[in-house]
N, C-alpha and C positions, 0 to 999 in steps of 0.2 A: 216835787220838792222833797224828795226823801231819799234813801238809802241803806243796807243794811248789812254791805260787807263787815261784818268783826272778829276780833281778834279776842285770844281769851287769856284772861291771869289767872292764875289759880290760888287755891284756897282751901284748908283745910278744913274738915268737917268730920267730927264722928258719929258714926250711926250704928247703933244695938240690935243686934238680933237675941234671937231667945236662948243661944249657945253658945256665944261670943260677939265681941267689941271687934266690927269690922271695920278699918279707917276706907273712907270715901273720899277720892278728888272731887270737890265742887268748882265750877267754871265760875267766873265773873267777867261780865263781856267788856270788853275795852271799846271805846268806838274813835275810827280816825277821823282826826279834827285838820284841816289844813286853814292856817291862820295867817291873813294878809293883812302885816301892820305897817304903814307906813311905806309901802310897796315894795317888803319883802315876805316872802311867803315861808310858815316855817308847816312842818306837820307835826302833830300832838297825839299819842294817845292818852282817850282821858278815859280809865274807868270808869264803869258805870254809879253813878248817885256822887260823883266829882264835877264840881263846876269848872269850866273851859279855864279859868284866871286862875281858879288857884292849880292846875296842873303847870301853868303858861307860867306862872312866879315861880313855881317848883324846878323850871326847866333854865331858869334863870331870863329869861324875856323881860325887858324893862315897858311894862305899860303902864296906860294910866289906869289908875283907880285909889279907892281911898276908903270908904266903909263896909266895903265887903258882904255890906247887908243888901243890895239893890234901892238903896235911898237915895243917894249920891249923886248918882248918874255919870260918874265921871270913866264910865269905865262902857262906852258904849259900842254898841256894832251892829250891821246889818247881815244877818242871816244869807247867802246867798243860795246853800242849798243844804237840806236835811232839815233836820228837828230837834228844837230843843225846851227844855219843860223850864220855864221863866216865870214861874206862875207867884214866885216869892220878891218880885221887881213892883215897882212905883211906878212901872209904866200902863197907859191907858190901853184897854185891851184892840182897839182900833189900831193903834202905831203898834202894838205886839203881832197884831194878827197881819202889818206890812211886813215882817222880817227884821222889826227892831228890836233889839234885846241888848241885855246889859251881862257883858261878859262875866263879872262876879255870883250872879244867882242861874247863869245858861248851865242846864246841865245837860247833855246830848241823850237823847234818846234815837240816836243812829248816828252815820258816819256826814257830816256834815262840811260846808266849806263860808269859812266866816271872815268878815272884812273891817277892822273896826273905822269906827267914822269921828268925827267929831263932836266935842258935846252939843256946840251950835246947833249943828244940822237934827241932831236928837232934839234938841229943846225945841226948836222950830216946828218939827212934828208932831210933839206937843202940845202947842199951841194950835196948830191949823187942824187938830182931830180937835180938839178942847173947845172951837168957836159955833 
């Protein structure tokens, strides 16, 4: 369940030696995100410490969501391959630990493949971890 092809942005950074100000390229890894919404498939790169939704609204994709905070839950998906750090979501760590995650707080920590689902089928999961 992982992956770790990436791609890099760059980034300025300056660093001091003891006889001049030398500029340094610093990398920031992008990770490819392939996103099936409603049974079409788009591909995303999302910077790294960037959650999957808000690159996916930046790109103009109309999904759902609505508090941006991972409370909401309106904004769900199932993980189908790679990693992602969702550890700022209202979801139970039993239904996190099957590959459910809430698009607004995933933020990839490799190159991932994501499917979003319904809030039902989230909520449901929910439930049946929660009994």
């Amino acid at each position: 369940m992982s992956a770790s092809v990436c791609t890099t942005r760059t980034c300025r950074a300056n660093v001091f030696s003891s006889r001049r100000s030398v500029r340094v390229m610093a990398t920031r890894t992008t990770y490819k995100i392939s996103l099936t919404h409603e049974g079409k498939q788009v591909d995303l790169a999302v910077p790294e410490g960037e959650s999957i939704l808000s690159v996916a609204l930046d790109k103009g994709l109309d999904l759902p969501h609505d508090c941006k905070l991972g409370v909401c839950m309106t904004c769900p998906a199932k993980l189908v391959s790679g990693t992602v750090d969702a550890s700022g979501s209202m979801l139970s760590d039993d239904v996190a630990e099957k590959g459910y995650t809430l698009l607004c707080v995933a933020v990839p920590k490799s190159d991932c493949q994501v499917k979003t689902i319904s809030e039902d089928e989230l909520l449901d999961m929910q439930l049946m971890t929660s009994q």
